[in-house]
C-alpha positions, 0 to 999 in steps of 0.5 A: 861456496863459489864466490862470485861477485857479479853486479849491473847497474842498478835501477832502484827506482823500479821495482826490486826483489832482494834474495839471501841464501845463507850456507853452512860456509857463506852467504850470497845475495841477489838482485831482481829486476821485478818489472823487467824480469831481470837478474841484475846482480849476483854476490858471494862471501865466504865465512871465515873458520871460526868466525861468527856467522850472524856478525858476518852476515851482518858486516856483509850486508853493511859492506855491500850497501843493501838497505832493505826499505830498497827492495819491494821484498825480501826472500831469505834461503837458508841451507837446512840439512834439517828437513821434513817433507809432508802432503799439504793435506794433512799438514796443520801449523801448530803440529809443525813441531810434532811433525818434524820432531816424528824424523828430526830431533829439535835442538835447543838453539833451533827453531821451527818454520815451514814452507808451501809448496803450492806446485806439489801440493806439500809443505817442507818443515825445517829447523833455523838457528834462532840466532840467525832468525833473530838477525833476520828480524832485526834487520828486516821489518818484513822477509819470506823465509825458504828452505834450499829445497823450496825452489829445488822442489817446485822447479824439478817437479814442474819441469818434468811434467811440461817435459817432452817425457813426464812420466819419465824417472829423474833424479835431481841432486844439489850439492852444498858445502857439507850436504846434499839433497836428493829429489826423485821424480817418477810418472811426475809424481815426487817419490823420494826425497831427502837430505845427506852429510857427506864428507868425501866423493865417495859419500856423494856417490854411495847415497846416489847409487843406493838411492838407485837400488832402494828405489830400483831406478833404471840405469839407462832410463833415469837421468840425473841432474845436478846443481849447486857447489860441485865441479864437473871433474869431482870423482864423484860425478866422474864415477857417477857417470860411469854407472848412469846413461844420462848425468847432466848439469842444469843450465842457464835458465832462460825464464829470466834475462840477465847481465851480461856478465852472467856468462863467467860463471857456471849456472849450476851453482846457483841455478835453484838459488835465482829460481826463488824468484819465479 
């Protein structure tokens, strides 16, 4: 988790969008201006080793004064290493668990929920801990749940087929504490997806690269574009760079304004985080 602790001067008189991603190692909030189009406000909190994650959360929320009847709605993103994706053709609600139990095996302090996909048409199953979906309910009378994936998805997809180059193979991968999900996209069409644990560089770079050779992406012509919790100096992205022409970081996106003191952190972090909002 980046901690980060930006916040505007809040209008609640106008219409606000409150949004919780919740990671294996902390939780961060945002604050959108609705009717103005404007991130106002952008905090992260660690977790401590071995402290309850749902009494922090809960304690957070407390500490930074967010009363949900302020918000016209609430979005919470839950960092699921867990997930299924499938066409939203031939997905049904009550064969969500069948569906996902086909790839993932369902604990039994597991629940789960699923996410539309309206921009590539296909839908993401994946599991929560109960116990966070019964903190969730007892804090909010009414909240939107997504996967990390959900914006991750729809904004690299719709981004490569208004591109100068939509047919153009890309790669797009965010970094979490302890995971990573990797989006290929090709002739912009979604062709690969999923998820991976890792515990050094060296993992984040072997499932890259093998995800090149499965796939046979081209070393000169497929770019890559990384978000989340990773610095630029990591050896992973160092190494990467050595055997891929093109690796970038995603920028500051411009679809919406926001507080000046947005500048002090890097936009990758949190860049698919802000996008829950479009």
């Amino acid at each position: 988790m980046k901690l980060v602790n930006i916040k505007g001067d809040i209008d609640l008189q106008s219409k606000n969008s409150l949004s919780i991603l919740i990671t294996p190692d902390g939780l961060s909030y945002s604050i959108y201006d609705i009717e103005n189009n404007k991130i106002q406000a952008l905090v992260s909190k660690q977790f401590a080793d071995n402290e309850n994650k749902c009494d922090k959360i809960r304690q957070i929320l407390t500490e930074e004064d967010i009363t949900p009847t302020q918000f016209d709605n609430v979005n919470i993103v839950y960092a699921a290493k867990s997930v299924t994706i499938v066409p939203d053709a031939i997905f049904e609600e009550s064969q969500a668990e069948s569906i996902f139990a086909l790839n993932r095996r369902i604990a039994d302090d597991e629940v789960i929920q699923y996410s539309k996909l309206p921009k590539s048409q296909t839908v993401i199953i994946f599991s929560v801990k109960k116990e966070i979906i019964n903190l969730l309910n007892s804090l909010f009378v009414k909240y939107s749940i997504f996967p990390q994936s959900h914006s991750f998805i729809e904004s690299g997809l719709t981004r490569t087929k208004i591109s100068e180059k939509p047919n153009r193979q890309r790669m797009f991968v965010q970094i979490f504490e302890d995971f990573f999900e990797v989006l290929v996209i090709d002739k912009a069409q979604i062709a690969n997806y999923n998820t991976y644990s890792y515990k050094s560089p060296n993992d984040i770079l072997y499932f890259i690269v093998n995800t090149f050779e499965q796939l046979g992406l081209s070393q000169e012509d497929c770019e890559v574009v990384l978000s989340g919790f990773i610095e630029p100096d990591n050896l992973a992205i160092v190494h990467l760079k050595k055997f891929v022409r093109t690796v970038y970081f995603e920028s500051i996106n411009m679809d919406f304004k926001y507080f000046y003191r947005f500048q002090e952190f890097a936009p990758h972090y949190f860049y698919n985080f802000l996008n829950i909002n479009l």
